[in-house]
TORBA-908210 format. One record per atom (N, C-alpha, C): atom name; x, y, z. Coordinates in nm, 2 decimals, decimal comma. Layout:
BEGIN
   atom       px       py       pz
     CA        X        Y        Z
...
***
This chain:
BEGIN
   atom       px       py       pz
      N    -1,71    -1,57    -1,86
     CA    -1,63    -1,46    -1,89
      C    -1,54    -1,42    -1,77
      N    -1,38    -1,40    -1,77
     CA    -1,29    -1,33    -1,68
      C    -1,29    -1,24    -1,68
      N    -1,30    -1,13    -1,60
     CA    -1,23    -1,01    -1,60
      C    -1,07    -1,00    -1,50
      N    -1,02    -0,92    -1,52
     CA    -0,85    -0,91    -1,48
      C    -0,84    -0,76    -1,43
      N    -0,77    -0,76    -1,34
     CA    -0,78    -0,57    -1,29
      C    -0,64    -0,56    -1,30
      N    -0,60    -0,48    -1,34
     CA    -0,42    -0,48    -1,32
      C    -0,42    -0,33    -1,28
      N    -0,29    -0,34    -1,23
     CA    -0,27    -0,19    -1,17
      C    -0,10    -0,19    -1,20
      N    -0,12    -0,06    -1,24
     CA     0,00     0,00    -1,29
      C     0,06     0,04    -1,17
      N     0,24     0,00    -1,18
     CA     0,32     0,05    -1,13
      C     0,42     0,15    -1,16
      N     0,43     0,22    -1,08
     CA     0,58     0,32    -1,15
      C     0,68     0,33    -1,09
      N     0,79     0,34    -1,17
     CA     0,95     0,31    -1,16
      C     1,00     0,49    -1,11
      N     1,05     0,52    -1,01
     CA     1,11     0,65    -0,96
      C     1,28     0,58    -1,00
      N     1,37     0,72    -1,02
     CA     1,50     0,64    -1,03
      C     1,60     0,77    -0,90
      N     1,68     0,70    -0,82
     CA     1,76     0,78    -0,75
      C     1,92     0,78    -0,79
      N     2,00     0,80    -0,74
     CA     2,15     0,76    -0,73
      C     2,20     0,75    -0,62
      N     2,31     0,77    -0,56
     CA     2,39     0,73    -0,45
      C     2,33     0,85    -0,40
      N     2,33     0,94    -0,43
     CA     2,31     1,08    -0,38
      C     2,21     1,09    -0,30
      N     2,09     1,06    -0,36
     CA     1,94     1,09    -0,31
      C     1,90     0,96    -0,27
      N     1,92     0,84    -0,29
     CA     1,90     0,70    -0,21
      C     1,85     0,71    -0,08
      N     1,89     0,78    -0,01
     CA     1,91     0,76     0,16
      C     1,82     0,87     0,16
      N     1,83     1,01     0,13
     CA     1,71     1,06     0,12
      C     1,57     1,06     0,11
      N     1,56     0,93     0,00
     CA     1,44     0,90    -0,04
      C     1,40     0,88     0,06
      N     1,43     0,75     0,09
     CA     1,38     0,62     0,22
      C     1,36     0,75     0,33
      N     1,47     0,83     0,42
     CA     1,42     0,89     0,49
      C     1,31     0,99     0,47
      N     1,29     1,04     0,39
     CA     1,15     1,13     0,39
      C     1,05     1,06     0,33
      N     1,09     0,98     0,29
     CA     0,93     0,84     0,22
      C     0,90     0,96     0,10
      N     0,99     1,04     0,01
     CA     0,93     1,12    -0,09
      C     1,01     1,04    -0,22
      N     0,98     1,06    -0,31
     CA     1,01     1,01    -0,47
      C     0,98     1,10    -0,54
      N     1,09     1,13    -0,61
     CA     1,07     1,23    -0,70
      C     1,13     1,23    -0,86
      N     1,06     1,33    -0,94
     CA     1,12     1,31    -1,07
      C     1,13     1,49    -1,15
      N     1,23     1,49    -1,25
     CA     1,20     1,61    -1,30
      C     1,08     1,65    -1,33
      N     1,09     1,77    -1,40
     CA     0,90     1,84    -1,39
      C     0,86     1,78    -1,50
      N     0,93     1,76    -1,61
     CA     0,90     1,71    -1,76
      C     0,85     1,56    -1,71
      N     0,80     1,51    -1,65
     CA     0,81     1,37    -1,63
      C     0,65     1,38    -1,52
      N     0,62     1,53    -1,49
     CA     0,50     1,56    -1,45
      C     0,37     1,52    -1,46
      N     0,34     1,48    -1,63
     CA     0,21     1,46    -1,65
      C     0,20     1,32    -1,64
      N     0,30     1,26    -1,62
     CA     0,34     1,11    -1,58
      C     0,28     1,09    -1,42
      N     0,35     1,12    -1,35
     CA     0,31     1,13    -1,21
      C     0,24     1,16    -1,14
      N     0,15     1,27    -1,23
     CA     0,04     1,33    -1,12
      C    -0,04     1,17    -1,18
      N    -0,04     1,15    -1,25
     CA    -0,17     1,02    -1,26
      C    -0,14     0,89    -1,16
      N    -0,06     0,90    -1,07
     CA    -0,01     0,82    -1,01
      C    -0,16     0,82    -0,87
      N    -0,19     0,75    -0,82
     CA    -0,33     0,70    -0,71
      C    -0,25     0,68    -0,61
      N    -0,32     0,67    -0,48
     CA    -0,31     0,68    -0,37
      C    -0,29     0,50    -0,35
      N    -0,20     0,46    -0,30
     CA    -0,20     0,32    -0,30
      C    -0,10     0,25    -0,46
      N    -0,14     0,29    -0,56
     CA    -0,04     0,25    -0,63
      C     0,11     0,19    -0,62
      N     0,18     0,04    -0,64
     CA     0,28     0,04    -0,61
      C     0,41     0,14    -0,72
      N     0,53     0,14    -0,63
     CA     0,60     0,21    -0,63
      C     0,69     0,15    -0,66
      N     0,85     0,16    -0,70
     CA     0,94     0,11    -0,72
      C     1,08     0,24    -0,74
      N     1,15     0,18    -0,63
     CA     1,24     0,28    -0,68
      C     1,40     0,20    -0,74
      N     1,45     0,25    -0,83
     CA     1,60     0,20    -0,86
      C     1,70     0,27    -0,89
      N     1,84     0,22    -0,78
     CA     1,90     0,31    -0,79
      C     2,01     0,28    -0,92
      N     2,03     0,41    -1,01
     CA     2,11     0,36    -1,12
      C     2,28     0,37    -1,11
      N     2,31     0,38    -1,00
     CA     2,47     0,35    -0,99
      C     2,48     0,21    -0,95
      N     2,37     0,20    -0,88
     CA     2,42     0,04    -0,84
      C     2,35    -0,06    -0,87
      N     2,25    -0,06    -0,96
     CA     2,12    -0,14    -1,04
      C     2,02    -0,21    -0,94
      N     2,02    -0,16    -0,81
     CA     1,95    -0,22    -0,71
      C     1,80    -0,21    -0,70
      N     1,71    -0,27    -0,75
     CA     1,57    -0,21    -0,78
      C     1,49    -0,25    -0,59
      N     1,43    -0,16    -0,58
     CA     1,38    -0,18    -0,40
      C     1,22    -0,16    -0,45
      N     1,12    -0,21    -0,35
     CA     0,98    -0,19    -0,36
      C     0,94    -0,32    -0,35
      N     0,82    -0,38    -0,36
     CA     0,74    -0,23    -0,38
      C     0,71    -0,19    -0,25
      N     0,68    -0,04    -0,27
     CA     0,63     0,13    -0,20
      C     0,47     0,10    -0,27
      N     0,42     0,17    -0,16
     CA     0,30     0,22    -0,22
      C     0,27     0,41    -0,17
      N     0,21     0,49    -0,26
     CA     0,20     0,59    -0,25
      C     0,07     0,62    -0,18
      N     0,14     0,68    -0,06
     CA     0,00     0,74     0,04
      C    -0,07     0,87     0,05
      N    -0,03     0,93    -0,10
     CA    -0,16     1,05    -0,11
      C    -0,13     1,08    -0,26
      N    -0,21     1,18    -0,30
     CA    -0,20     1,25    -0,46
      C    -0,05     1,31    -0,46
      N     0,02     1,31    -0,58
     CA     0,17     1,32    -0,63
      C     0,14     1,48    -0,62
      N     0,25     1,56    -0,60
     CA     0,20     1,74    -0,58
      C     0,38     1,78    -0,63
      N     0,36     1,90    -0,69
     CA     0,45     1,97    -0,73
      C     0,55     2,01    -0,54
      N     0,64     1,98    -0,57
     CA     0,74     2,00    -0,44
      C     0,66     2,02    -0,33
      N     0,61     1,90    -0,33
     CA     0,56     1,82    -0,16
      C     0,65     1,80    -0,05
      N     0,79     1,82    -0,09
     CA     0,87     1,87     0,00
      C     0,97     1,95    -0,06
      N     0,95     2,10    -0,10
     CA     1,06     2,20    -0,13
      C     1,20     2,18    -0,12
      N     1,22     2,12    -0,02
     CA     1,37     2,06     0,03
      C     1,40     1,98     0,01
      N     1,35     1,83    -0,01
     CA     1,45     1,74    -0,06
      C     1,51     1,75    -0,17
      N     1,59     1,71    -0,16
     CA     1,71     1,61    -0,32
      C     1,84     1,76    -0,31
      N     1,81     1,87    -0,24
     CA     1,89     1,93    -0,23
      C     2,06     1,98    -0,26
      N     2,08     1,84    -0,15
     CA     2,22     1,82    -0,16
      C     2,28     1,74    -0,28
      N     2,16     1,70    -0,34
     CA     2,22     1,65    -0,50
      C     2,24     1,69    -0,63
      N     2,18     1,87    -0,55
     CA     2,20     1,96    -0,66
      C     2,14     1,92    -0,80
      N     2,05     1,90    -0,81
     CA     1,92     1,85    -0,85
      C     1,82     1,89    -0,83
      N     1,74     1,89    -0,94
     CA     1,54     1,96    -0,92
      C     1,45     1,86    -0,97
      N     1,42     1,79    -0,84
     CA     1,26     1,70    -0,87
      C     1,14     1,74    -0,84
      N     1,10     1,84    -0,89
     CA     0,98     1,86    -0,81
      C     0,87     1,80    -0,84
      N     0,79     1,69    -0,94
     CA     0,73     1,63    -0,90
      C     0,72     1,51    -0,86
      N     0,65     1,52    -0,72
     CA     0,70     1,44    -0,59
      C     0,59     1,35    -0,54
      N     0,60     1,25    -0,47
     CA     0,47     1,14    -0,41
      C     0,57     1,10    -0,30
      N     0,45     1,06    -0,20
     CA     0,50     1,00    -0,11
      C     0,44     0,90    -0,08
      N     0,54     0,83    -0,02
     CA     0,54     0,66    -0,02
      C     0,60     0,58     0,13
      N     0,54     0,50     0,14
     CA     0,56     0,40     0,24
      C     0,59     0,25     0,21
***
């Protein structure tokens, strides 16, 4: 008998705006509605982010703690935009 372990990955999406952000604060973020999605996300889980202006898919990331509602209050700011739930990644 084989057994198989797979591990789920998840897709974050940025734009031109928040790109450079991400990578600098190693945070990924999604609207709140997209919440019950992301807190299931583990510690280690690979990551993937893509950005949709320019179809560039980057990763894999892996997430280095539990996903938390605005783990950083400040990012995505200047894109005038609300992600608050957030993971962080390396």
């Amino acid at each position: 008998m084989s057994c198989f372990h797979f591990q789920v990955s998840y897709i974050f999406y940025c734009n031109d705006k928040t790109e450079q952000e991400s990578f600098q604060k190693g945070v990924f973020g999604n609207v709140y509605k997209h919440w019950n999605t992301v807190k299931k996300i583990k510690p280690g889980s690979p990551i993937f982010l893509i950005n949709l202006n320019t179809g560039t898919l980057f990763g894999p990331f892996r997430s280095t703690g539990n996903p938390q509602l605005y783990l950083d209050p400040y990012v995505f700011m200047e894109s005038g935009r609300n992600y608050p739930a957030q993971v962080q990644v390396s």
